[in-house]
MMTF fields as JSON, N, C-alpha, C and O atoms, coordinates in Angstrom:
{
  "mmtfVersion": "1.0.0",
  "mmtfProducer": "UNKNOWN",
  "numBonds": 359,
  "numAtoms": 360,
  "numGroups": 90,
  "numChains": 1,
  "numModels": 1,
  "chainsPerModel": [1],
  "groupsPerChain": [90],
  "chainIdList": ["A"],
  "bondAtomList": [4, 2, 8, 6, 12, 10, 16, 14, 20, 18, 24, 22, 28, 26, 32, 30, 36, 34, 40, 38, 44, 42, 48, 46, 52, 50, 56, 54, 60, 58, 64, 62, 68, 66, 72, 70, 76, 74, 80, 78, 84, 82, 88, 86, 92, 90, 96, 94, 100, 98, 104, 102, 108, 106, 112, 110, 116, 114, 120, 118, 124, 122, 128, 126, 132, 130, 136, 134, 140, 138, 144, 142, 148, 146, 152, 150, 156, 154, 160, 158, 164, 162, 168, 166, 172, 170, 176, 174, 180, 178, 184, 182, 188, 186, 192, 190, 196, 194, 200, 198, 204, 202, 208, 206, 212, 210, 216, 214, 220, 218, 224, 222, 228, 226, 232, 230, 236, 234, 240, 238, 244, 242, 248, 246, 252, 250, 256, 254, 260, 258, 264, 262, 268, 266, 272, 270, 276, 274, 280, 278, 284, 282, 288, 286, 292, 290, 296, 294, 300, 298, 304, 302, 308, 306, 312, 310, 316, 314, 320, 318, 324, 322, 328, 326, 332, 330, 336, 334, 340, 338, 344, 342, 348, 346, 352, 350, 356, 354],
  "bondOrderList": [1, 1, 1, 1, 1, 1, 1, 1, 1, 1, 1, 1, 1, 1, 1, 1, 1, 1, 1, 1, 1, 1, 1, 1, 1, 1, 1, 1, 1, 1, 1, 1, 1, 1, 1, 1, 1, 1, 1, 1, 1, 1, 1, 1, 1, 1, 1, 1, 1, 1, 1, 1, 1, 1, 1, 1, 1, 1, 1, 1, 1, 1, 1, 1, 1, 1, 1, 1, 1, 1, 1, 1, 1, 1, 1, 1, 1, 1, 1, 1, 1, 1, 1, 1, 1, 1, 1, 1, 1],
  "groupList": [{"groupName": "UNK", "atomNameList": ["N", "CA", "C", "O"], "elementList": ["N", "C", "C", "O"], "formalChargeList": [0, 0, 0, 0], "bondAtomList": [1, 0, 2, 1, 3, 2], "bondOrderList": [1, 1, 2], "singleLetterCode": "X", "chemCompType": "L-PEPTIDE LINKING"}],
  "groupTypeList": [0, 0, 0, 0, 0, 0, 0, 0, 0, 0, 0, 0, 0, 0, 0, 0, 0, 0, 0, 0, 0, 0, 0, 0, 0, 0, 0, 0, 0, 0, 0, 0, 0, 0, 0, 0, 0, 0, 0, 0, 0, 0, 0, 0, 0, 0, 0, 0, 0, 0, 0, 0, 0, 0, 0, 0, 0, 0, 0, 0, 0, 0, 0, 0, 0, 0, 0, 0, 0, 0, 0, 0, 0, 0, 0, 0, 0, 0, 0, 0, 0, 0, 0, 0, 0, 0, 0, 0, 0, 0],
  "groupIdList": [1, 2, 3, 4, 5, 6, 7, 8, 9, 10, 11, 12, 13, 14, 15, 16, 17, 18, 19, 20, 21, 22, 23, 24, 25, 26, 27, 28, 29, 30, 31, 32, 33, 34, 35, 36, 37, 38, 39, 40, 41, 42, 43, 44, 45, 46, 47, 48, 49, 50, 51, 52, 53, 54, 55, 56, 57, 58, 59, 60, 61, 62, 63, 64, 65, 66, 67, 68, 69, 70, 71, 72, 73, 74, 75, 76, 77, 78, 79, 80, 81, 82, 83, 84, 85, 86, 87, 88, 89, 90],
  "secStructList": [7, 5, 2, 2, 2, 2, 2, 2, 2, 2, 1, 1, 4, 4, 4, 7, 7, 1, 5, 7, 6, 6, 6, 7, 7, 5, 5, 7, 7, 3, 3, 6, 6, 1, 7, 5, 7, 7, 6, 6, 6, 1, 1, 7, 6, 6, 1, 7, 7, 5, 1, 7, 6, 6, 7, 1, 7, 6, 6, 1, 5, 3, 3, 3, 7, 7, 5, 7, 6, 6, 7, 1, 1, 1, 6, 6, 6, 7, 5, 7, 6, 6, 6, 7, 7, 5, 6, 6, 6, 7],
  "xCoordList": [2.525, 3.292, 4.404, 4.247, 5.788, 6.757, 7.349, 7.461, 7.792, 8.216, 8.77, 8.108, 9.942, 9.75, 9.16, 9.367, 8.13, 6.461, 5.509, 4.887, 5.62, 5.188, 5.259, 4.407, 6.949, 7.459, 7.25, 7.169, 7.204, 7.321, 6.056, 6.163, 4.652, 3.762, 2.768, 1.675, 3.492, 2.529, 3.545, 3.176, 4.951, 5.59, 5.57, 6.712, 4.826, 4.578, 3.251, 2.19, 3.679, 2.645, 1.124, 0.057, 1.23, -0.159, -1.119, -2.173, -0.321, -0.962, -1.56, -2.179, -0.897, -1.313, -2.618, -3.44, -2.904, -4.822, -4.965, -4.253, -6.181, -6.961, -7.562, -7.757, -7.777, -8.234, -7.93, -7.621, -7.822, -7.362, -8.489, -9.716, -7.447, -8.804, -7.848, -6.618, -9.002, -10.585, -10.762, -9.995, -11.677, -12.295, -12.681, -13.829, -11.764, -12.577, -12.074, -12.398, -10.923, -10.602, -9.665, -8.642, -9.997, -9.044, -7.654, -7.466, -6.869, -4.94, -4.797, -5.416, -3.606, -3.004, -1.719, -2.181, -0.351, 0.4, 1.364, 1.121, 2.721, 3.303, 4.688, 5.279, 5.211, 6.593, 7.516, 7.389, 8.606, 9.835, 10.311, 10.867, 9.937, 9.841, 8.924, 8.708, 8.239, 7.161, 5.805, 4.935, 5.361, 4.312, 3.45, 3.881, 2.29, 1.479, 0.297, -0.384, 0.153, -0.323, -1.685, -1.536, -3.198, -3.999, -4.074, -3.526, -4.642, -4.245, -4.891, -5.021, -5.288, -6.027, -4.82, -4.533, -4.017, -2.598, -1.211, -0.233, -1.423, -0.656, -0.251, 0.876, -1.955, -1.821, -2.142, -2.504, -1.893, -1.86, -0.726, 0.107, -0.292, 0.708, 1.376, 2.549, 0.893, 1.724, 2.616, 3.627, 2.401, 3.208, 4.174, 3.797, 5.422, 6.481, 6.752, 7.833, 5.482, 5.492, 6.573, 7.086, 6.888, 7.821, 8.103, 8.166, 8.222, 8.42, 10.375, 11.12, 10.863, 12.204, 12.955, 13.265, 13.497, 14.276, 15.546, 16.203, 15.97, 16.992, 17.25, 18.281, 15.771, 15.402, 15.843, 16.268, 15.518, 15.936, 15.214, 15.632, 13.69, 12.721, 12.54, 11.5, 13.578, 13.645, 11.678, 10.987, 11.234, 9.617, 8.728, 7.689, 9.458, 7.719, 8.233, 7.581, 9.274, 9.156, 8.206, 7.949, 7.847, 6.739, 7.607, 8.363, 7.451, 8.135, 7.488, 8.058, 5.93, 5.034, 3.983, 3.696, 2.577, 1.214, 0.784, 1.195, -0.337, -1.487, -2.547, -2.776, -3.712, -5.109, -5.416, -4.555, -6.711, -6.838, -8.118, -8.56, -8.043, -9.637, -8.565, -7.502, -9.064, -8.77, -7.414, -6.679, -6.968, -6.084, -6.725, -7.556, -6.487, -7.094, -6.43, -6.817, -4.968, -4.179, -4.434, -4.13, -5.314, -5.447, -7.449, -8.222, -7.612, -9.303, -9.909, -9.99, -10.444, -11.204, -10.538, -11.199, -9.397, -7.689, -7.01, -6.024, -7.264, -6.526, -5.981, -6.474, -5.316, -5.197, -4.555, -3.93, -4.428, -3.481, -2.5, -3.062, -0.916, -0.185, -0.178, 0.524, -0.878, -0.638, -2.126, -1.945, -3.387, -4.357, -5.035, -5.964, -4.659, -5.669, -6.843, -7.813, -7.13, -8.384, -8.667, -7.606, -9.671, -9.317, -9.688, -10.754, -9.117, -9.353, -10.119, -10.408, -10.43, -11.437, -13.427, -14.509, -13.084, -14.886, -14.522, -15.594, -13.982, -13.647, -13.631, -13.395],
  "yCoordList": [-8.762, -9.26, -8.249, -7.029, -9.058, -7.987, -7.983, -8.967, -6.635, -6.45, -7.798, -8.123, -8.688, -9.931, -10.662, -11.175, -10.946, -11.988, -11.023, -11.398, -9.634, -8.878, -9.123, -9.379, -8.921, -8.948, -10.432, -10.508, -11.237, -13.208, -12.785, -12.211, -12.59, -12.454, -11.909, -12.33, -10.776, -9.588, -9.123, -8.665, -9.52, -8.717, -7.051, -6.643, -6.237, -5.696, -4.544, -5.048, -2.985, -2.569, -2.479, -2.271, -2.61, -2.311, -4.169, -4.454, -4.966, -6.05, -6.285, -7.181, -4.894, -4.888, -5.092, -5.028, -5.315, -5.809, -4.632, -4.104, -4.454, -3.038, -3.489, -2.943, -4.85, -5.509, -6.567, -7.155, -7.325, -8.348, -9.777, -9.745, -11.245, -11.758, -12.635, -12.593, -13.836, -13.213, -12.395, -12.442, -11.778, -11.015, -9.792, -9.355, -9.213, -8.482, -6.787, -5.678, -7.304, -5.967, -4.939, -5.217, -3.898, -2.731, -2.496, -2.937, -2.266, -2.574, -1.066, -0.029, -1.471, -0.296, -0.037, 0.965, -0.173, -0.054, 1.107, 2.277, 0.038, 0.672, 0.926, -0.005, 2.687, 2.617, 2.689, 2.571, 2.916, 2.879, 3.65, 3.383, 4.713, 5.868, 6.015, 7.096, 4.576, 4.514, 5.19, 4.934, 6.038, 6.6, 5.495, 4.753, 5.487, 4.876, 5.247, 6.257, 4.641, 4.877, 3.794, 2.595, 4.458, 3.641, 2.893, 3.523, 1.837, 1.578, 1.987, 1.392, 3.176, 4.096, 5.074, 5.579, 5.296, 5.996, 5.068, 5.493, 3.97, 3.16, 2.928, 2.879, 2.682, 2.446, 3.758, 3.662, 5.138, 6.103, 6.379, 6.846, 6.318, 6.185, 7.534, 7.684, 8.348, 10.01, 9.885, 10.588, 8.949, 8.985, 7.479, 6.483, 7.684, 6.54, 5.978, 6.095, 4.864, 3.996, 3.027, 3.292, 1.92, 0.983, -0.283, 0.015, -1.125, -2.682, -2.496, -3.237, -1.47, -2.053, -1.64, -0.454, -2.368, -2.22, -1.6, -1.357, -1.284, -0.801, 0.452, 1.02, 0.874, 2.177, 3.48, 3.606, 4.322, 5.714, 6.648, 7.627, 6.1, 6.911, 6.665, 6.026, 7.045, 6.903, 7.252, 7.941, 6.72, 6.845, 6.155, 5.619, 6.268, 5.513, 4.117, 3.372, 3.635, 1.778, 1.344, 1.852, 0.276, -0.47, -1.422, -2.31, -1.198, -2.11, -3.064, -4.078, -2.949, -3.759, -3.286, -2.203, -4.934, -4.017, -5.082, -6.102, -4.114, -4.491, -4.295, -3.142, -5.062, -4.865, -3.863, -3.737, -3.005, -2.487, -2.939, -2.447, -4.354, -5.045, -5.674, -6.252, -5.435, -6.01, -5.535, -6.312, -3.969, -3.405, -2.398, -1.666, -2.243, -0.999, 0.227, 1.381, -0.441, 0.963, 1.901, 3.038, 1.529, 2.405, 2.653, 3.446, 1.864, 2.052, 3.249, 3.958, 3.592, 4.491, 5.956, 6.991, 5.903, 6.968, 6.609, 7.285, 5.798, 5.351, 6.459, 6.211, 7.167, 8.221, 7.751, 6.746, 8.226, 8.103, 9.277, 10.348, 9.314, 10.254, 10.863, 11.847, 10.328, 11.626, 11.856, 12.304, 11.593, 12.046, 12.362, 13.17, 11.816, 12.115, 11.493, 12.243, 10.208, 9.625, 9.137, 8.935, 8.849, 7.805, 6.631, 6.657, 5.427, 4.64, 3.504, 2.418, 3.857, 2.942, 3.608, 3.032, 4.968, 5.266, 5.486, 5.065, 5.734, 5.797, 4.242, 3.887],
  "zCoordList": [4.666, 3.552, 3.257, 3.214, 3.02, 2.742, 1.475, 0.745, 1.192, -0.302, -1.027, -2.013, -0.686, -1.542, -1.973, -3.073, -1.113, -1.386, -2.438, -3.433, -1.856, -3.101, -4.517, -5.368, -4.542, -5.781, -6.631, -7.857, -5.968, -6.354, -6.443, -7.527, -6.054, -6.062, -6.971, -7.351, -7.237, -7.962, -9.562, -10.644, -9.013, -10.416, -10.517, -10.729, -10.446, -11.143, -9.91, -9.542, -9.469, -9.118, -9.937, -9.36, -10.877, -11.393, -11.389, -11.957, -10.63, -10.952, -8.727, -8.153, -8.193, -6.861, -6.614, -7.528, -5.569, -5.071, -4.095, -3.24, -4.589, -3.625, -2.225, -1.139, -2.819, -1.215, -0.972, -2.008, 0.115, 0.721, 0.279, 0.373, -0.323, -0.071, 0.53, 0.485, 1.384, 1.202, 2.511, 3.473, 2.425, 3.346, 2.43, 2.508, 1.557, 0.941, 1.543, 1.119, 2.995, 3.28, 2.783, 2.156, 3.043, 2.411, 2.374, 3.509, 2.119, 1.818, 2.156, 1.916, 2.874, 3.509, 2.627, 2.081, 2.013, 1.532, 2.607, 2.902, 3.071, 3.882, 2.943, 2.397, 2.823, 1.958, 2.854, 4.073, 2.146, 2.729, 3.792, 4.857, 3.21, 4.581, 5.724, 6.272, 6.164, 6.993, 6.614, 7.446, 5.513, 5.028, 4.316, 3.433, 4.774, 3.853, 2.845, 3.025, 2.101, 0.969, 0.853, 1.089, 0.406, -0.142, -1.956, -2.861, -2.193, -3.37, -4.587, -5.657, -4.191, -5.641, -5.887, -6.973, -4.428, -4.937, -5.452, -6.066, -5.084, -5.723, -6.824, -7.317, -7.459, -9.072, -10.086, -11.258, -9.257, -9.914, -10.657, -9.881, -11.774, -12.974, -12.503, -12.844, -11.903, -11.853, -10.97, -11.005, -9.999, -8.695, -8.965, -9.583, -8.33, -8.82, -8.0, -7.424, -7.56, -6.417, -7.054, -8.141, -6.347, -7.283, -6.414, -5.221, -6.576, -5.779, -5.915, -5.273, -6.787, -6.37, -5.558, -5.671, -4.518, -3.651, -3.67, -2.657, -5.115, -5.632, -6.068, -6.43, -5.934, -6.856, -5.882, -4.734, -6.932, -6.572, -5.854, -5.236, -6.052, -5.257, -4.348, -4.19, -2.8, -2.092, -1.683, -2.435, -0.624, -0.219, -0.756, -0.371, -2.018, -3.01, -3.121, -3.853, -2.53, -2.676, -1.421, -0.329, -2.037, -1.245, -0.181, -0.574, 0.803, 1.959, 2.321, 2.725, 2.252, 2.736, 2.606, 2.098, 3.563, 3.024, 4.273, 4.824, 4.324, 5.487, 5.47, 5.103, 5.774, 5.971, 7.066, 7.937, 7.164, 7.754, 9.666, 10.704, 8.716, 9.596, 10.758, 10.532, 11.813, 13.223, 13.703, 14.312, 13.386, 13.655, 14.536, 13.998, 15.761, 16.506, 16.482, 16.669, 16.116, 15.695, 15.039, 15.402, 13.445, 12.649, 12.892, 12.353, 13.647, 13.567, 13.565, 14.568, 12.252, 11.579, 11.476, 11.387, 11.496, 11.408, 10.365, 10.074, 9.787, 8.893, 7.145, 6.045, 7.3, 5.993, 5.224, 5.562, 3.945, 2.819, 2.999, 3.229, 2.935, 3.306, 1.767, 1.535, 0.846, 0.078, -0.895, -2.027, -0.516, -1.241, 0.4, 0.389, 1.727, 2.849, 2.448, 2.545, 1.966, 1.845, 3.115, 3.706, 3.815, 4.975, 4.565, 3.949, 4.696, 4.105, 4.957, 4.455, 6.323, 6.66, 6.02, 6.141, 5.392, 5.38, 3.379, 2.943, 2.571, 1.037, 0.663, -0.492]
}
């Protein structure tokens, strides 16, 4: 899903989903600068993630998001670039 469907979607980061339904799987959150982010850092108020495309914080806009289930790419590698959670075992 990409940042526009986001935005029509959600409005608003704090109204983001931690997991995918259905299935129930875990969200990857890809920013602008190719870094990704899990969604306990997302909806952390300290950090200035942001859906707008317009904004100033270059990194912390949300470009997109992805599940982590039936990706071999990220299988069981999967980090948060800024808490290092891994987010296939947290």
């Amino acid at each position: 899903m990409l940042n526009a469907q986001l935005i029509e979607q959600f409005e608003t980061v704090a109204n983001l989903p931690h997991y995918a339904w259905p299935g129930g799987y875990a969200l990857q959150y890809v920013m602008s600068d190719g870094g990704t982010l899990c969604a306990a850092c997302v909806h952390d108020t300290s950090n200035p993630v942001t859906l707008d495309i317009n904004g100033d914080d270059e990194g912390w806009i949300i470009a997109g998001v992805q599940t982590l289930e039936g990706s071999e790419e990220f299988e069981g590698e999967a980090t948060c670039d800024h808490c290092n959670k891994n987010m296939w075992t947290d």
